[in-house]
PLY file of the C-alpha trace (Angstrom):
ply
format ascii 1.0
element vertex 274
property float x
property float y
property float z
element edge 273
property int vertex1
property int vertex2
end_header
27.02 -39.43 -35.35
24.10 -40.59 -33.00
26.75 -42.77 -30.97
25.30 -43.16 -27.21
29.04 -44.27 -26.33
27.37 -47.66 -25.78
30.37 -49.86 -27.06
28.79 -52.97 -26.33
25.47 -52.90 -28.29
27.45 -51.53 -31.35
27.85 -53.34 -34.76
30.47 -50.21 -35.66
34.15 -51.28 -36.59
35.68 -48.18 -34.46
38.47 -50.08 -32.35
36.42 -50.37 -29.47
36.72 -47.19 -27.35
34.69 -44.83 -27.32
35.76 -41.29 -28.02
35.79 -38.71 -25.56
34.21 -35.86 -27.17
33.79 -33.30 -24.53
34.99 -29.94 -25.47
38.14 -29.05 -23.12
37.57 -26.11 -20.33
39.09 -22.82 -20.69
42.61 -23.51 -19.45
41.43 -20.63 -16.35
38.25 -22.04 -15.83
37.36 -24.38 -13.03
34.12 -26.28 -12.76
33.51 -28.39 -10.53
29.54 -29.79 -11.49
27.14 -29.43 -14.64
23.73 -29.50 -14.31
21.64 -29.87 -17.63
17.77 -28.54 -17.15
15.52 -29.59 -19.47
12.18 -30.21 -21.06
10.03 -32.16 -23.47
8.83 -28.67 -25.15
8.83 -25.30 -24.47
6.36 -23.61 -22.43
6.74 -25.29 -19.16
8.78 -22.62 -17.31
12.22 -24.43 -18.05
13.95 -21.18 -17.65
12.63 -20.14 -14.57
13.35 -23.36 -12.83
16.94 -22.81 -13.63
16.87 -18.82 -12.69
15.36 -19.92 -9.28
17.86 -23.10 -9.16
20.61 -20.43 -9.61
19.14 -18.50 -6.78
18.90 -21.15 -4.38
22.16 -22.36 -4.94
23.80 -19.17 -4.36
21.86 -18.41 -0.96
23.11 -21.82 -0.31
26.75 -20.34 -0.48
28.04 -21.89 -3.47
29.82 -20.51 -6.57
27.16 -20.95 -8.95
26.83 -20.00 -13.33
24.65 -20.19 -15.62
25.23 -21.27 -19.32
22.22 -20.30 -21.60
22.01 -22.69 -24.52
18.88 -21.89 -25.57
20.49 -19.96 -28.50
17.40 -18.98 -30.18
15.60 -17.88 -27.76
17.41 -17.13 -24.88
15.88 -15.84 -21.61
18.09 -16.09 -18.79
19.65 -12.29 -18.93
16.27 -11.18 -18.36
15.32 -12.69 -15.56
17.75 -11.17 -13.69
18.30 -7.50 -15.69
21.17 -8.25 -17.07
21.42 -6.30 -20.38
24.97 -4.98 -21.08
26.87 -6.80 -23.41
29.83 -9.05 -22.45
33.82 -8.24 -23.05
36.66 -10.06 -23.38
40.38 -10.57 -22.63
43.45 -12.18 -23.85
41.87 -15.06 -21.78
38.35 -15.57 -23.20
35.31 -14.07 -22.91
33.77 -12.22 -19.28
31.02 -13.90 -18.12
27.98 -11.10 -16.62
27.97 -11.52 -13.06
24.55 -10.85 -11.12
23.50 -8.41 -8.26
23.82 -11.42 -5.80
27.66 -13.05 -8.01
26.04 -15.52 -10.22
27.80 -15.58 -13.49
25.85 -16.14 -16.59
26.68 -16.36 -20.53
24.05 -16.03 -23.29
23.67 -15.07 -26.77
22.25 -12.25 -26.06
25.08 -10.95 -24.52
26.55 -10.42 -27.32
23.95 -9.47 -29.78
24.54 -5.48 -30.82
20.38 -4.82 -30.01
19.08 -8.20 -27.58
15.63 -8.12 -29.43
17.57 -9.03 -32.61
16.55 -12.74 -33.52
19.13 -15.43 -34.11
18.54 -16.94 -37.49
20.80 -19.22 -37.55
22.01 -22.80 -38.53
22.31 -25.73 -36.56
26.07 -25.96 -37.35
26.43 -22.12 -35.91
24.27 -22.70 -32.79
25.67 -25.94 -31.75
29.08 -24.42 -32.36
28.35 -21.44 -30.29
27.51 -23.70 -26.81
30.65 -25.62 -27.42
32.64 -22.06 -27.61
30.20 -20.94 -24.12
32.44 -23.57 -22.56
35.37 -23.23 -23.75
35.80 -19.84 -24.07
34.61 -17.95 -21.39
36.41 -17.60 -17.94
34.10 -19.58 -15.77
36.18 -18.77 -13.08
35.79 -20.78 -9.10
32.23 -22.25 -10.19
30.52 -25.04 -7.85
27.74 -25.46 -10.00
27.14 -24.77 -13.49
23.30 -24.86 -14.79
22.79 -25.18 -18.71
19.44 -24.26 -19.52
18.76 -25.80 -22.79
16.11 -25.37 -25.62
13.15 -27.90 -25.32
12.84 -30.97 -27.14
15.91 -33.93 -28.32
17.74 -31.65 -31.05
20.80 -30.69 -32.15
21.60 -28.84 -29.20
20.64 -31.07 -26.10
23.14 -34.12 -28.39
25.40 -31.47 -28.43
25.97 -30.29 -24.64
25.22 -34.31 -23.31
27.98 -34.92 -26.13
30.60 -31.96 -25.82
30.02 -31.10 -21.71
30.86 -33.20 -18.60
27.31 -32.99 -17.87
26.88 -35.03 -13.73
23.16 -35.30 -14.21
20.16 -33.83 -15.47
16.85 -32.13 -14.11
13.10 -32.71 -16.40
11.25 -29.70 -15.71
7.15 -30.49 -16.63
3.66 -29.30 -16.19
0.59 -31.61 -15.01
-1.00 -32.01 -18.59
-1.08 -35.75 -20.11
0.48 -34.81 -23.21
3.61 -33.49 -21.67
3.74 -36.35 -19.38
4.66 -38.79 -22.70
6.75 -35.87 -23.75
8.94 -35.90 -20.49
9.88 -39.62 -21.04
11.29 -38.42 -24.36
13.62 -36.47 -22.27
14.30 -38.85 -19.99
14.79 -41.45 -22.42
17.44 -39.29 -24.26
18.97 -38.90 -21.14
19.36 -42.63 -20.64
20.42 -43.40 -24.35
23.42 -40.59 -23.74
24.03 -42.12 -20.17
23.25 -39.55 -18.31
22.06 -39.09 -14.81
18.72 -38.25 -14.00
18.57 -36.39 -10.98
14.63 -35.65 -10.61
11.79 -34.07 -12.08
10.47 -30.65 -11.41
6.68 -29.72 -11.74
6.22 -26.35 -12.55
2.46 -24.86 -12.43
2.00 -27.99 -10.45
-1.44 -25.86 -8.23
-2.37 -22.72 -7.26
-2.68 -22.11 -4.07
-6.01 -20.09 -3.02
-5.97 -16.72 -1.48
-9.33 -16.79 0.55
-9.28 -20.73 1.36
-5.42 -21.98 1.27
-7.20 -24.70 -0.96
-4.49 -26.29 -3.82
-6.62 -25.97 -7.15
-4.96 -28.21 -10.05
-5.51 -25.90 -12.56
-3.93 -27.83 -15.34
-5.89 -31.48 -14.23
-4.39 -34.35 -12.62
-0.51 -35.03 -12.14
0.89 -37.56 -13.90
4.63 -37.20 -12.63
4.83 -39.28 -9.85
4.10 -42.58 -12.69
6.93 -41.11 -14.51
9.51 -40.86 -11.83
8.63 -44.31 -10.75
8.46 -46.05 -14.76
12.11 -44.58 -14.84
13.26 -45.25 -10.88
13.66 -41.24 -10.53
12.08 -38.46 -7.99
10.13 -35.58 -8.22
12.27 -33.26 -6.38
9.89 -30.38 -6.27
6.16 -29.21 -7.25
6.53 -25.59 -8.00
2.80 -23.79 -7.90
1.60 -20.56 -9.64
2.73 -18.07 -8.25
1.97 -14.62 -9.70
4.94 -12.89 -7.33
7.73 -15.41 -8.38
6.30 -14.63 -12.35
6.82 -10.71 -11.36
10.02 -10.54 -9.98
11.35 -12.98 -13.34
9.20 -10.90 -15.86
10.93 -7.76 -14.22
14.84 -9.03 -13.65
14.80 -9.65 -10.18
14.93 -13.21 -9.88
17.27 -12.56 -7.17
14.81 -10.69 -5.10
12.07 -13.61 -4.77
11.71 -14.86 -0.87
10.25 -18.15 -1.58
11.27 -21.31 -1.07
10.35 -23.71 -3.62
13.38 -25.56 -4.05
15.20 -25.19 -0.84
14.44 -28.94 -0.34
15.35 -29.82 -4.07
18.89 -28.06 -3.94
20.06 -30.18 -0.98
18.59 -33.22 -2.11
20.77 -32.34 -5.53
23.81 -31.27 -3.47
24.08 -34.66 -1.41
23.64 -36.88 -4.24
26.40 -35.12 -6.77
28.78 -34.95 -3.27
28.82 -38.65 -2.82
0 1
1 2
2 3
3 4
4 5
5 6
6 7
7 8
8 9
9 10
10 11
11 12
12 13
13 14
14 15
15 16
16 17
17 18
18 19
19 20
20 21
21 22
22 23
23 24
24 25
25 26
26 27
27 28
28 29
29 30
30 31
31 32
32 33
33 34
34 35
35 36
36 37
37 38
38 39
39 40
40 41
41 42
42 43
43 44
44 45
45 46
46 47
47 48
48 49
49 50
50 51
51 52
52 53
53 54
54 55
55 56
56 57
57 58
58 59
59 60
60 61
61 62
62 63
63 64
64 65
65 66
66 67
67 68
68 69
69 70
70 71
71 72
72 73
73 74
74 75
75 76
76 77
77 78
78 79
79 80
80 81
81 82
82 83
83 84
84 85
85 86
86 87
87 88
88 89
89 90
90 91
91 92
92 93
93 94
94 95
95 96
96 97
97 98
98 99
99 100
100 101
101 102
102 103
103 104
104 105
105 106
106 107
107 108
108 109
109 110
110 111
111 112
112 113
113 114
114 115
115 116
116 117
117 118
118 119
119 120
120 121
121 122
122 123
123 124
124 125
125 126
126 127
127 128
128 129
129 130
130 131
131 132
132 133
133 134
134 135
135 136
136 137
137 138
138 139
139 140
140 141
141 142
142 143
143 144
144 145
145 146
146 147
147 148
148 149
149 150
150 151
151 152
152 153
153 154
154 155
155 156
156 157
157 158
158 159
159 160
160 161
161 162
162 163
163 164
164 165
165 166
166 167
167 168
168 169
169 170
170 171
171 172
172 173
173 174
174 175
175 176
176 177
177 178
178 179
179 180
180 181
181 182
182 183
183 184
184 185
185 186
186 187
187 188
188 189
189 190
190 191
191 192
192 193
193 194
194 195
195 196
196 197
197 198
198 199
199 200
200 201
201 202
202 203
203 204
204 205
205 206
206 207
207 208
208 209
209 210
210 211
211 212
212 213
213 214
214 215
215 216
216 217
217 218
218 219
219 220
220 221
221 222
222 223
223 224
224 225
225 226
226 227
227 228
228 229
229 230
230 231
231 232
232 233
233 234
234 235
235 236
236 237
237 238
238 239
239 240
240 241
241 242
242 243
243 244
244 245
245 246
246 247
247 248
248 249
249 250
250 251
251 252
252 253
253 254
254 255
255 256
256 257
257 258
258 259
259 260
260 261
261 262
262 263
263 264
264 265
265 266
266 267
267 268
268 269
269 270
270 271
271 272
272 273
């Protein structure tokens, strides 16, 4: 418990190897690359940077899923009107599959009414991502985006534990205080040896209707001196965009025209391809 598979720096009589505890793949799954997205704390629009990752990935022509491991309060079926509930074979569980292909999994999936809460245990919820994995038919996926709760928990330990995660993305707004609570992220990230691909800022500016001015609404940036304390990037600065918010709020994810991570996606692509 708490092992960062760090063999070296551990006082631990264990034999010396470290266990592999990732959770094995439904046997008619294939996955070929898992991308965590996280935060420090909630708020900062973690689950929209994944939708739109989703979104970009797929225009870029890959195979792409989404595994929602925010258990208690899961957000992902909304943002792109998915509401039926999920069914199952004699080889795991159907994933919901999206106007545009995208295949996603999430509690509330397979909740009888979707406003019901989850009042759960950690045990329960952490046992529920690990079943996400291995039981549903992630069938042909390129890239797989987990969109976890905020913070260092039970359930980030859990997926950088029990998945094959290749590499992580911070998501973060401008203020100060979230700024120290990003390098908890990206700390954790480095204690579990896992990549970190980049930072995101979301509500980074908003850009002015009359003037084209860039107003920081939410003060200064402090990202850049994060990605360079921990030799990282800041792959995009997403703004405020009252459209994007829309067409999330109302389940069409799919249906937003922008751009804001065209140039983040292929940056991500080329390094998990080499």
């Amino acid at each position: 418990m708490g092992c960062n598979h760090d063999c070296s720096s551990c006082s631990s009589d264990c034999g010396g190897n470290p266990q592999d505890m990732h959770e094995k793949l439904n046997e008619y799954s294939s996955v070929k690359k898992v991308i965590g997205v996280v935060s420090g704390k909630g708020g900062v629009g973690k689950s929209l940077v994944t939708s739109m990752l989703a979104v970009t990935f797929n225009r870029m022509g890959k195979s792409v899923a989404i595994l929602d491991a925010d258990i208690t309060g899961p957000s992902i079926p909304k943002a792109f009107g998915i509401h039926q509930r999920c069914v199952g074979n004699d080889k795991g569980i159907i994933p919901a599959v999206t106007e545009t292909g995208i295949k996603l999994m999430s509690i509330n999936l397979l909740l009888k009414n979707e406003t019901d809460p989850v009042v759960w245990r950690s045990p329960m919820i952490t046992g529920t991502v690990k079943q996400f994995w291995s039981e549903v038919l992630w069938e042909d996926v390129d890239y797989m985006f987990v969109d976890m709760p905020p913070g260092t928990g039970d359930v980030p330990l859990t997926v950088f534990q029990s998945l094959p995660i290749d590499g992580i993305i911070v998501v973060a707004s401008p203020q100060e205080l979230v700024s120290m609570i990003v390098e908890k992220a990206v700390r954790m990230a480095e204690m579990m040896k896992v990549p970190v691909l980049g930072l995101v800022e979301n509500m980074s500016y908003f850009l002015c209707p009359d003037c084209g001015k860039k107003l920081s609404v939410f003060g200064e940036s402090h990202i850049d001196k994060i990605a360079e304390r921990y030799n990282t990037k800041v792959l995009a600065r997403l703004p405020i965009d009252p459209d994007l918010a829309k067409n999330v709020d109302n389940g069409k994810a799919e249906a937003f025209e922008g751009g804001y991570l065209d140039e983040a996606a292929e940056e991500i692509d080329k390094i998990l391809e080499k």
